[in-house]
C-alpha positions as CSV (number, residue, x, y, z in Angstrom):
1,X,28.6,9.6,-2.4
2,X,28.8,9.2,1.2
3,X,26.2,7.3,3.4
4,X,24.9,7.5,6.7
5,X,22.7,4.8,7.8
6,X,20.4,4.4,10.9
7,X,18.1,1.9,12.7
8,X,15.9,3.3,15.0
9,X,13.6,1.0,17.4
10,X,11.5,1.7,20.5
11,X,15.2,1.8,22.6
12,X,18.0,2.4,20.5
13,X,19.3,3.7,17.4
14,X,22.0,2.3,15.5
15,X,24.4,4.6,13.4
16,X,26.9,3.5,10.9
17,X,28.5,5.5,7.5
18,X,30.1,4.1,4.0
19,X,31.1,5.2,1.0
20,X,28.5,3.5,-0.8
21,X,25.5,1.3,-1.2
22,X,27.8,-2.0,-0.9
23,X,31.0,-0.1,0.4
24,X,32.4,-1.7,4.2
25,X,30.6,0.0,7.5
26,X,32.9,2.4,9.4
27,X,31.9,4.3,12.9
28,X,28.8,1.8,13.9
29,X,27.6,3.0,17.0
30,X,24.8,2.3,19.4
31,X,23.2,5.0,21.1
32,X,19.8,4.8,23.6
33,X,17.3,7.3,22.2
34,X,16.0,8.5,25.4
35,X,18.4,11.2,26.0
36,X,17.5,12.9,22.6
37,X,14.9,14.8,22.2
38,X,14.3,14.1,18.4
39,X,16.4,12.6,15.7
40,X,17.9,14.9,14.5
41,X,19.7,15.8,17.7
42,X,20.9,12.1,17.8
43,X,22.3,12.7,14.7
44,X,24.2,15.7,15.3
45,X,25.6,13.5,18.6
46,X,26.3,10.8,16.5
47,X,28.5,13.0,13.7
48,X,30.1,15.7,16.2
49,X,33.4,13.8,16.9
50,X,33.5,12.4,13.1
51,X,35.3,13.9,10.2
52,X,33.2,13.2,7.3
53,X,30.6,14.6,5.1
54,X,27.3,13.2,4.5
55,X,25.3,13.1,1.1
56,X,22.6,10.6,1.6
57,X,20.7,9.5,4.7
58,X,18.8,5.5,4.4
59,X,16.6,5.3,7.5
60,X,15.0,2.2,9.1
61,X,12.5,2.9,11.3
62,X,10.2,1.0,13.4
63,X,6.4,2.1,12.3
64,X,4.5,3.6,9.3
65,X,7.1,5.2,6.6
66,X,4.9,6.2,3.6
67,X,4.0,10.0,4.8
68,X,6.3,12.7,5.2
69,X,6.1,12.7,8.7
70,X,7.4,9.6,10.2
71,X,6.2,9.2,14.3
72,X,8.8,6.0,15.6
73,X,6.7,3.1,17.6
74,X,7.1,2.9,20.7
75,X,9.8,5.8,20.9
76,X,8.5,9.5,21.5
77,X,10.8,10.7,18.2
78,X,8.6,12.1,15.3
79,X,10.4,13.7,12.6
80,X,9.6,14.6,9.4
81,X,11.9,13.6,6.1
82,X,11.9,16.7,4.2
83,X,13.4,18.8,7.8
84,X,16.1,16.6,8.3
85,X,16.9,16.8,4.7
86,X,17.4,20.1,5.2
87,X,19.2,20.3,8.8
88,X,21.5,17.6,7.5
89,X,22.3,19.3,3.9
90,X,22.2,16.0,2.1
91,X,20.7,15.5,-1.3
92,X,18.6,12.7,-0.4
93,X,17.1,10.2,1.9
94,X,14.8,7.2,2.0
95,X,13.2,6.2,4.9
96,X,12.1,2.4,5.3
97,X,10.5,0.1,7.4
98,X,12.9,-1.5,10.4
99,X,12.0,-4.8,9.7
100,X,11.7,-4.1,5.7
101,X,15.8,-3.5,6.6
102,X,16.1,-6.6,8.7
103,X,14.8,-8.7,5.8
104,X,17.3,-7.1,3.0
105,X,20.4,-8.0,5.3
106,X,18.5,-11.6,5.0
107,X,19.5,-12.3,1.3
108,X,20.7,-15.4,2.1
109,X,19.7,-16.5,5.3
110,X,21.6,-20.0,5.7
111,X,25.2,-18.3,5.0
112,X,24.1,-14.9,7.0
113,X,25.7,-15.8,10.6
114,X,22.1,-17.4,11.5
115,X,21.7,-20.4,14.1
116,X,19.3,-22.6,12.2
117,X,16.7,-23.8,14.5
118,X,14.2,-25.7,12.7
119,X,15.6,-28.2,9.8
120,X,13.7,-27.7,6.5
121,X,14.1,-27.9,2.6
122,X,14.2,-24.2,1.4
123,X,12.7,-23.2,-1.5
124,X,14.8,-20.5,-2.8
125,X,12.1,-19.6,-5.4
126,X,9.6,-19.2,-2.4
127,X,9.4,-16.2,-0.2
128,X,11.2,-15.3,2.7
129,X,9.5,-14.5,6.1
130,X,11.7,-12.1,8.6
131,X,9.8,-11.7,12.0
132,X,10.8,-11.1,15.5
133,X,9.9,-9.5,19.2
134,X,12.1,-6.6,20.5
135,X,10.2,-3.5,21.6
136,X,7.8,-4.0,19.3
137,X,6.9,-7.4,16.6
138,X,7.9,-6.6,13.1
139,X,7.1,-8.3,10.1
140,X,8.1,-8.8,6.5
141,X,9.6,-10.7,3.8
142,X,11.8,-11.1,0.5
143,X,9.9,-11.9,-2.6
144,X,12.3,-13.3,-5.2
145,X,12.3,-11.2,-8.7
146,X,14.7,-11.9,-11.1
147,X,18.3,-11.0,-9.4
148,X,17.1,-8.8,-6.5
149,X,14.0,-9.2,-4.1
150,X,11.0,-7.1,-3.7
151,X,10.4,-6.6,0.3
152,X,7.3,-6.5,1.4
153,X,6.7,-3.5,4.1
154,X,3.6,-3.6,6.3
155,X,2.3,-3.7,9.5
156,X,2.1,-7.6,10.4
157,X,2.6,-7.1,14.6
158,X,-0.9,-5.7,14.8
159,X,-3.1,-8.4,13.4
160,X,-5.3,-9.7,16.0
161,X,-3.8,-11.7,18.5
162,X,-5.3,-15.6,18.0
163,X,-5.0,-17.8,21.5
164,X,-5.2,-21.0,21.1
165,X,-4.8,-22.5,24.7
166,X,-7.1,-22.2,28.0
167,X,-4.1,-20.4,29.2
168,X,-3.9,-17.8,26.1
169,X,-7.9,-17.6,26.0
170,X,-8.0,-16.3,29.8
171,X,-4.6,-14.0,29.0
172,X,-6.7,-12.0,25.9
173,X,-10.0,-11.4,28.6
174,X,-7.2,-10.0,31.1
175,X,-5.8,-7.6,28.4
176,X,-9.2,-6.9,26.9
177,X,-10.1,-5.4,30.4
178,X,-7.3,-2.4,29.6
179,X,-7.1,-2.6,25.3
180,X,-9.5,-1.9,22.9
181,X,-7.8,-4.2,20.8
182,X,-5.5,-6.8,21.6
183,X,-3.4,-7.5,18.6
184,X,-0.1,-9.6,18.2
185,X,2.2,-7.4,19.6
186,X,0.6,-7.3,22.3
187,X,1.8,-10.6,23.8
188,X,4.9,-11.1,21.6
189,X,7.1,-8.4,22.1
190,X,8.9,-7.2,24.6
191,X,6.0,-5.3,26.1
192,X,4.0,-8.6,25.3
193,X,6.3,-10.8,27.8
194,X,5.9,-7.9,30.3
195,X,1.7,-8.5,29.9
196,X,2.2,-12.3,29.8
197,X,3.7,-11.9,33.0
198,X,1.4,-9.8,34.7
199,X,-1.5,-12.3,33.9
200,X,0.3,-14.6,35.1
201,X,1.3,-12.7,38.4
202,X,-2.2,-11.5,38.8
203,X,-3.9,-15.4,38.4
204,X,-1.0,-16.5,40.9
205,X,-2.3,-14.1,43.6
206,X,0.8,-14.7,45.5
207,X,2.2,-11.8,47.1
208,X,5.6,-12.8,46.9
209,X,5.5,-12.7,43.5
210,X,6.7,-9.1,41.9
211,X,3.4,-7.8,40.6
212,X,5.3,-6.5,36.8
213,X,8.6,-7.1,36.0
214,X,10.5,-5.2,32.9
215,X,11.3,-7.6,29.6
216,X,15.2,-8.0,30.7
217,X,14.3,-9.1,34.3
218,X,12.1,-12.1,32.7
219,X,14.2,-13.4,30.8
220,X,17.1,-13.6,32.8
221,X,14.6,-14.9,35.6
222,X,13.0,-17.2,33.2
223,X,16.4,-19.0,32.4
224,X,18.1,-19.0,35.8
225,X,15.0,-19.6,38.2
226,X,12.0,-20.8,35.9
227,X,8.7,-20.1,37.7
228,X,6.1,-17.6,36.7
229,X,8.9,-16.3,34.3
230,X,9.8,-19.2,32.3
231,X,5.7,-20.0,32.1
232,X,5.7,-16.6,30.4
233,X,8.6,-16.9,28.1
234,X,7.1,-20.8,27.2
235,X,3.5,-19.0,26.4
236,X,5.2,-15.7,24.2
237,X,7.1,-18.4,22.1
238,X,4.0,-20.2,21.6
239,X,2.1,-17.2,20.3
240,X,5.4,-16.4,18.4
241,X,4.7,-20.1,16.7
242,X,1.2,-19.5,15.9
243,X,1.9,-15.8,14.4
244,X,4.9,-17.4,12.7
245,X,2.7,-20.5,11.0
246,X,0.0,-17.9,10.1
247,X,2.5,-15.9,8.3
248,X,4.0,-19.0,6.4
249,X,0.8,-19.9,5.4
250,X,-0.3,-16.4,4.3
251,X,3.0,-15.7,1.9
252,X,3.5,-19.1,1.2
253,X,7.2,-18.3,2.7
254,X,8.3,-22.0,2.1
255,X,11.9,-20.5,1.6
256,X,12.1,-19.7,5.3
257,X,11.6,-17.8,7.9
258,X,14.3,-15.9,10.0
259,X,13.5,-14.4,13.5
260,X,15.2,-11.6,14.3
261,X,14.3,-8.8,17.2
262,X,16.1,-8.9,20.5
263,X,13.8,-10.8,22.6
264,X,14.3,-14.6,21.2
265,X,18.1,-14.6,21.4
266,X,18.2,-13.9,25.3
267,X,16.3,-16.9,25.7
268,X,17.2,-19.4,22.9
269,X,17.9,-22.1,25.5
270,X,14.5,-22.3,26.7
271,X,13.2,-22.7,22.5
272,X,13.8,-26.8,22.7
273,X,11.3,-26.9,25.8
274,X,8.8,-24.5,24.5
275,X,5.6,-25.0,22.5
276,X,7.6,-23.1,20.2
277,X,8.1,-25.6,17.4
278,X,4.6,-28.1,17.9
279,X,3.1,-24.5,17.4
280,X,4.7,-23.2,14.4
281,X,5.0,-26.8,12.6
282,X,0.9,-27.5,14.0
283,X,-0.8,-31.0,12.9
284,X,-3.8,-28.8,10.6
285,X,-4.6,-29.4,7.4
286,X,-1.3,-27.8,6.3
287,X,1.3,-29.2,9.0
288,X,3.0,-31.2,6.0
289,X,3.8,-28.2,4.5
290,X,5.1,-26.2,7.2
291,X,7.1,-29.3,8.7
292,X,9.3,-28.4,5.7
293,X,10.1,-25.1,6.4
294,X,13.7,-24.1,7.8
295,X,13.9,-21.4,10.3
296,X,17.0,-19.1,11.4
297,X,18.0,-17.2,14.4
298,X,19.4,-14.0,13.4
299,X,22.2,-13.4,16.1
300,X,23.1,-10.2,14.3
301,X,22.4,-6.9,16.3
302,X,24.1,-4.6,12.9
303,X,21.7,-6.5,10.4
304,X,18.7,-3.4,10.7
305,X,21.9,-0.9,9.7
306,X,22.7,-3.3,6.9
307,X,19.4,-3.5,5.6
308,X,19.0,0.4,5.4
309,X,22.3,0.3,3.4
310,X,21.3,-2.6,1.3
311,X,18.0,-0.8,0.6
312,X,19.8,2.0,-1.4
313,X,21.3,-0.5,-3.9
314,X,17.7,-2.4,-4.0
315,X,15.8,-0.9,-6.9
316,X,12.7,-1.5,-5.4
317,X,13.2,0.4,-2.6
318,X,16.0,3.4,-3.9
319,X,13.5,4.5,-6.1
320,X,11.1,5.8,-2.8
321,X,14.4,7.9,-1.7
322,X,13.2,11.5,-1.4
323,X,15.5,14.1,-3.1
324,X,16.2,17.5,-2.5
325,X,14.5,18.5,-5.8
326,X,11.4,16.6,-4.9
């Protein structure tokens, strides 16, 4: 058996092959998906200069994975499983959810390379929550059976977006003028901080102030020069609490929760003066419960790769692989 293993988000794609399901990662590379058309052509880029023959394909994709066809969020690749079975020659592949993946390379969270950022007592009987902005917000969890976990795969970045501050109120009538529907995602993500800003921009009405800046821009401008940046990073983190609490609450994740995505890490130093923490560990009726739940930092940027490995030795999800018999 020989594996190659992929993460593909809104920007990049992640590569990596081993020999097995729990074999060491050889040839990880990162690769920006805009200058392929589709990815199979990323693949072909990614194996042209190796010497090695692939049998199985593990995917983790950001978006929907349960049809054939799989469209990426957020990326324009849309590719369908039993075609690059066949382009490929392998015998099988499973596709998965990214953040499905980012939760299997979160077996253990507290001896994973996480910064812990919230004390708690974990529950290792209890659920794990794994959630985080990059492109988009992806949600899922671990549930504990027996010696392995069962992840749970949905769609938890597009629930409605809940404001709970003046400030958060006036920024979903902004984005209701443009969107239909204002969900999650919309304000924590990186194309959430990009919105937050431009509310923020727009209420300013200062001139001097860029009208839209791109995700990277504030959050190097929110740690080195605060302003209108940092008030956006402090109000995504906020909403990240809330959507955090919310999922707690819903899963009864009292193991933990681990934030992954690329968004949080670029500005960890703000998290201590954010309304990160009051948010997620809020004084409702449940605050004692969720003042006892630990959260991680996943500093990671291989754990998506390590997921999709991990998910072929998970019998919960190897059994969704589609075969070349199917």
């Amino acid at each position: 058996m020989s594996l190659l293993v992929a993460d593909i988000g809104g920007t990049n794609v992640r590569f990596g092959v081993a020999a097995d399901a729990t074999a060491p990662l050889t040839h990880v590379q990162i690769m920006t998906c805009a200058p392929y058309p589709n990815f199979a052509d990323a693949i072909a880029a990614f194996l042209a200069p190796l010497d090695v023959t692939i049998n199985y394909l593990s995917v983790a994709v950001a978006g929907p994975v349960n049809d054939d066809k799989v469209d990426v969020t957020n990326n324009h690749w849309v590719f369908d499983k039993s075609a690059v079975m066949q382009q490929l020659g392998v015998d099988g592949i499973l596709v998965i959810n990214d953040f499905t993946a980012q939760a299997l390379a979160q077996s253990d969270p507290a001896t994973n390379g996480n910064i812990q950022i919230c004390d708690g007592m974990s529950d290792r009987a209890a659920p794990l929550l794994v959630i985080g902005p990059g492109t988009g917000l992806g949600v899922s969890a671990l549930i504990p059976a027996g010696d392995d976990f069962v992840p749970i795969e949905g769609e938890g970045g597009h629930v409605s977006f809940a404001p709970r501050t003046a400030d958060e109120i006036a920024l979903l009538g902004f984005l209701n003028q443009t969107m239909a529907h204002v969900s999650a995602e919309r304000v924590v993500s990186g194309a959430g901080l990009e919105n937050v800003y431009a509310f923020m921009a727009d209420r300013a009405g200062d001139t001097e102030i860029p009208a839209r800046l791109g995700a990277p821009e504030i959050g190097v401008a929110a740690v080195a020069d605060g302003g209108i940046a940092r008030d956006a990073v402090h109000l995504m983190l906020g909403c990240l609490g809330t959507v955090m609490a919310n999922a707690v609450l819903t899963l009864g994740a009292w193991r933990g929760v681990v934030i992954a995505g690329g968004i949080v890490p670029h500005v960890q130093s703000l998290l201590a003066d954010s309304p990160f923490a009051t948010r997620f560990r809020h004084q409702g009726r449940m605050g004692t419960l969720l003042n006892a739940v630990p959260v991680w930092l996943s500093v990671d940027p291989l754990a998506g790769i390590k997921g999709a490995q991990a998910a072929m030795a998970n019998r919960y999800t190897a059994v969704r692989m589609k075969r070349k018999s199917n």
